[in-house]
C-alpha positions, -999 to +999 in steps of 0.1 A: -482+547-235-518+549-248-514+590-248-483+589-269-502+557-293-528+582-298-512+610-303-485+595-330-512+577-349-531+607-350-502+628-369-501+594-391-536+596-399-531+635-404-495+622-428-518+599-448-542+629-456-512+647-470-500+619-487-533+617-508-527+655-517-491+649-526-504+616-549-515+636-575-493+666-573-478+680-604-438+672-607-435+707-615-459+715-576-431+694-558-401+710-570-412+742-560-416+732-529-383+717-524-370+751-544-389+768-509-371+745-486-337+752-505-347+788-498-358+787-462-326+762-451-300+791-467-320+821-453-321+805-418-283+789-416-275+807-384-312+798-365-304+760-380-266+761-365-276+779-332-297+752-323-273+729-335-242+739-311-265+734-285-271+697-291-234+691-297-229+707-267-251+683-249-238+656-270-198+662-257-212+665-225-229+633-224-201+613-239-212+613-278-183+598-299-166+615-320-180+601-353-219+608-342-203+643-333-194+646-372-225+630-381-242+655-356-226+689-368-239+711-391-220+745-400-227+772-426-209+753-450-229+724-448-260+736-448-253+752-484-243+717-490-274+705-479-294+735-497-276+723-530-285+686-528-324+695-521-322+714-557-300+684-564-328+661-566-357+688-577-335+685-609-337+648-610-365+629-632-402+627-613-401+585-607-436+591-603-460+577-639-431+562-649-442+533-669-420+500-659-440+471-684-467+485-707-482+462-733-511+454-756-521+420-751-537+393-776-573+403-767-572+439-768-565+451-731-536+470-727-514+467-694-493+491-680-474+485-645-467+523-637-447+542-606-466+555-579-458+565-539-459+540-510-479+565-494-464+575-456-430+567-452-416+561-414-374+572-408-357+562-374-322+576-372-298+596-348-274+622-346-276+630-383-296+660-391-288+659-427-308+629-429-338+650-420-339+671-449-324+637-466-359+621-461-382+647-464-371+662-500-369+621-514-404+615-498-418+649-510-401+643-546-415+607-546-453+618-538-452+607-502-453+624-469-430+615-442-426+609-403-393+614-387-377+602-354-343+616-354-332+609-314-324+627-288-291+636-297-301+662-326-334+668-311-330+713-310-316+710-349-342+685-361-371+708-347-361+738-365-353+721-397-390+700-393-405+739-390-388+755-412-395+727-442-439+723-429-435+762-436-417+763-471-439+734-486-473+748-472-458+784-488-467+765-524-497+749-513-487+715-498-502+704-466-469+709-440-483+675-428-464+659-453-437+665-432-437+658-393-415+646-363-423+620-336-396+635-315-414+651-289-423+613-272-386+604-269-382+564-272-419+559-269-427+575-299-402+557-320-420+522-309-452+540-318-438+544-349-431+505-354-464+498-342-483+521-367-488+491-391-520+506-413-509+541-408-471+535-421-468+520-456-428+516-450-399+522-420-366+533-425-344+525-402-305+548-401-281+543-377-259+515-356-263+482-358-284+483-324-310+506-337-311+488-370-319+454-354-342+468-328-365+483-353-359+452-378-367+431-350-399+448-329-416+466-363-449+453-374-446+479-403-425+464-429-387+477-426-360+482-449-325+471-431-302+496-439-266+508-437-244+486-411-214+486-432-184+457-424-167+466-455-142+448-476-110+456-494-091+423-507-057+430-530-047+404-549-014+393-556-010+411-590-028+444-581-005+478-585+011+484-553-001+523-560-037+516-568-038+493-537-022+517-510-047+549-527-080+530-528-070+513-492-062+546-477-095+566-496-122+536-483-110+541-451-096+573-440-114+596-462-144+596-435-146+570-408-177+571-390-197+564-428-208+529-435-191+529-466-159+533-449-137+501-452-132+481-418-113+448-433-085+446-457-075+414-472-040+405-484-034+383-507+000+362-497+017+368-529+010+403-531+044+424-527+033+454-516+017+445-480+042+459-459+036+496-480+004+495-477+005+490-438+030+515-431+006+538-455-023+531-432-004+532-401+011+569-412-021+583-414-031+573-380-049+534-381-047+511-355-036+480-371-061+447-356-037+419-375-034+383-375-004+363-376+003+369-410-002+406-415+017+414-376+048+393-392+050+416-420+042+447-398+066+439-372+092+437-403+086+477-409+082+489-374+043+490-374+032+484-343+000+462-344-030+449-317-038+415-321-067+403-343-096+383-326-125+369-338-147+398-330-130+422-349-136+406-384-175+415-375-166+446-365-180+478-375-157+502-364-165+536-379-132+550-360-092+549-374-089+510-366-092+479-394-089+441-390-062+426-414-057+395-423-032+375-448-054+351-472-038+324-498-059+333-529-091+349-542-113+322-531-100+325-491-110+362-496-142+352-512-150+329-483-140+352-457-160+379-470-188+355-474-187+345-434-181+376-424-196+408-445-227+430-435-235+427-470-229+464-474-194+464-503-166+446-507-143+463-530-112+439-551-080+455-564-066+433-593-053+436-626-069+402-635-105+403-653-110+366-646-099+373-607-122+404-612-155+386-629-149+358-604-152+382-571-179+402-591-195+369-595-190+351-558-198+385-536-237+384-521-235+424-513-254+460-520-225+467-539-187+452-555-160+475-561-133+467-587-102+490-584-124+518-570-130+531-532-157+512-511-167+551-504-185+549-540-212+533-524-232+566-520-270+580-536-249+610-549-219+594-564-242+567-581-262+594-598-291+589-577-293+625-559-294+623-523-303+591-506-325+578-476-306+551-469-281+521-483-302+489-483-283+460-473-316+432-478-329+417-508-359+424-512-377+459-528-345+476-531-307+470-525-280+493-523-283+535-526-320+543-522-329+571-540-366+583-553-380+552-576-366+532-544-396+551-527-427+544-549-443+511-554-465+497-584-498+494-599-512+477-626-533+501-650-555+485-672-576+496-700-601+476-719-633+479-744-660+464-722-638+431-716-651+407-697-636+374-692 
């Protein structure tokens, strides 16, 4: 344990050297370097997915569901994907000098509260390899390095995307120790990780809800709580049956094992459509987890339904099943949300503005949907470029976290030989 201490605070201490380089790096020094690691992923696709059908293949083999196998696999296809984001956010605006207050005040000193990089920025996460390049590109845009513990799970894909990145960034003069992997020491290196507090200005945590809470819970570095998802979708009774059935079906069909995928729907009583929007659902292959109400009105169309308990309202189920329950107006919905949500979004389908403002209004989450998809809820869609993560506390950011998510402040202030 003291080996492994050593050794990870060692390639933190070697992290916070490059971070110091990357401080003062020219915007225009950074996005060639994530112009190089564009490059490199797109001229080494089949080296990247080679070593990536081997950890599937482990994966199956040790029982990996079939979500984390999505999350897990990485084909030619997506790795262009992945090569397109990275320019993605070299095209974005530098958050770095951006000036958030400036000011002259009454006795002459001018103020400015400007943009700068936390420094070394710590990622837990697993079975998601696009997270890798996820972090490292946002860090490296942002003017920080970055220390990654992607599990065991993509452990052969995550090593040849850690080498091939150090490679393209030193390539334009940035130290490759602005990018590095704690992977080699298994579990023991991700609680080194937590324990770095003074090496590790910030962790990440991305994942289920049991590594989220582990890390949330044993860090001394200060964490960000990200991405458990128990979504919401509540129609109200004068939504358009349409609408309803396409935005249920799109939050949570279009890609299940996502956090933004929905895992509740909420029916208002009066609402006439229920029983098509069901039988949509149930055609496209959801298990149904109903309570009285919504099995009545199933049962009536042939859907056959499990029943609803207590646990499943909490549920995150990133699979084909959703919890649904019958509620008597917007403030039932409201309340059930409020009991009951991750925090994550809660979407409302209504053609009421004053139903609308009053959800927008009552909802404590990252993010409120009206008549759109929950799957919105995304750094790319948002216009943020790729994201490290959906925040789902209060405090430094919330929501999509994209690159002015990963700088901090400082106050800049200029005098004339004030004194006070």
């Amino acid at each position: 344990m003291t080996n492994t201490r050593d050794d990870v605070r060692e390639l933190a201490t070697k992290a916070r050297g490059a971070a110091r380089v990357l401080r003062s790096a020219s915007t225009t020094t950074k996005n060639a370097a994530l112009a190089a690691i564009a490059s490199a992923l797109e001229a080494h696709a089949p080296r990247i997915v080679a070593a990536n059908e081997r950890d599937i293949a482990k994966g199956v083999a040790n029982g990996l569901t079939e979500a984390l196998v999505d999350r897990l696999t990485l084909t030619s296809e997506r790795i262009a994907n992945i090569a397109d984001a990275v320019r993605d956010v070299a095209a974005l605006p530098d958050p770095v000098g951006e000036v958030v207050v400036g000011r002259t005040l009454p006795n002459g000193l001018t103020v400015r509260n400007v943009r700068v990089p936390m420094g070394v920025v710590g990622m837990i996460y697993e079975a998601r390899p696009n997270v890798t390049v996820d972090a490292a590109c946002l860090a490296l845009k942002s003017g920080n390095a970055v220390l990654l513990r992607g599990g065991s799970a993509a452990e052969e894909t995550n090593e040849v995307l850690v080498s091939l990145m150090r490679d393209a960034v030193e390539s334009v003069g940035i130290p490759g120790d602005a990018i590095a992997s704690v992977d080699q020491w298994g579990r023991e290196g991700a609680t080194e990780l937590m324990k770095a507090r003074g090496y590790i200005d910030l962790l990440i945590p991305r994942g289920g809800p049991g590594l989220i809470q582990s890390v949330v819970m044993n860090s001394t570095v200060p964490v960000i709580e990200t991405g458990v998802g128990n979504c919401h979708v509540f129609i109200n009774a004068d939504a358009d049956i349409d609408r309803a059935i396409a935005i249920t079906v799109n939050s949570k069909t279009h890609r299940t094992g996502v956090c933004n995928a929905a895992e509740t729907l909420l029916l208002h009583r009066d609402f006439p459509g229920a029983a098509e929007v069901l039988t949509a659902l149930s055609q496209r292959g959801v298990t149904l987890h109903a309570d009285a109400g919504a099995k009545t009105i199933a049962h009536a169309v042939g859907i056959d339904v499990l029943d609803a308990t207590e646990d499943d309202w909490d549920r995150e189920y990133l699979s084909m099943d959703m919890a649904v329950a019958i509620v008597d107006s917007v403030d039932a919905a409201i309340e059930h949300i409020g009991v009951h949500s991750s925090g994550h979004t809660e979407a409302i389908v209504t053609d009421s503005v004053a139903d609308a403002n009053r959800f927008v209004a009552s909802i404590d989450s990252a993010a409120v949907m009206v008549n759109a998809s929950t799957r919105f809820t995304d750094g790319g869609e948002l216009g943020l470029g790729a994201e490290i993560g959906i925040s789902t506390q209060k405090l430094h950011a919330r929501g999509p976290m994209g690159l002015a998510e990963l700088t901090t402040t400082t106050w800049v202030v200029e005098g004339a030989g004030h004194v006070r």
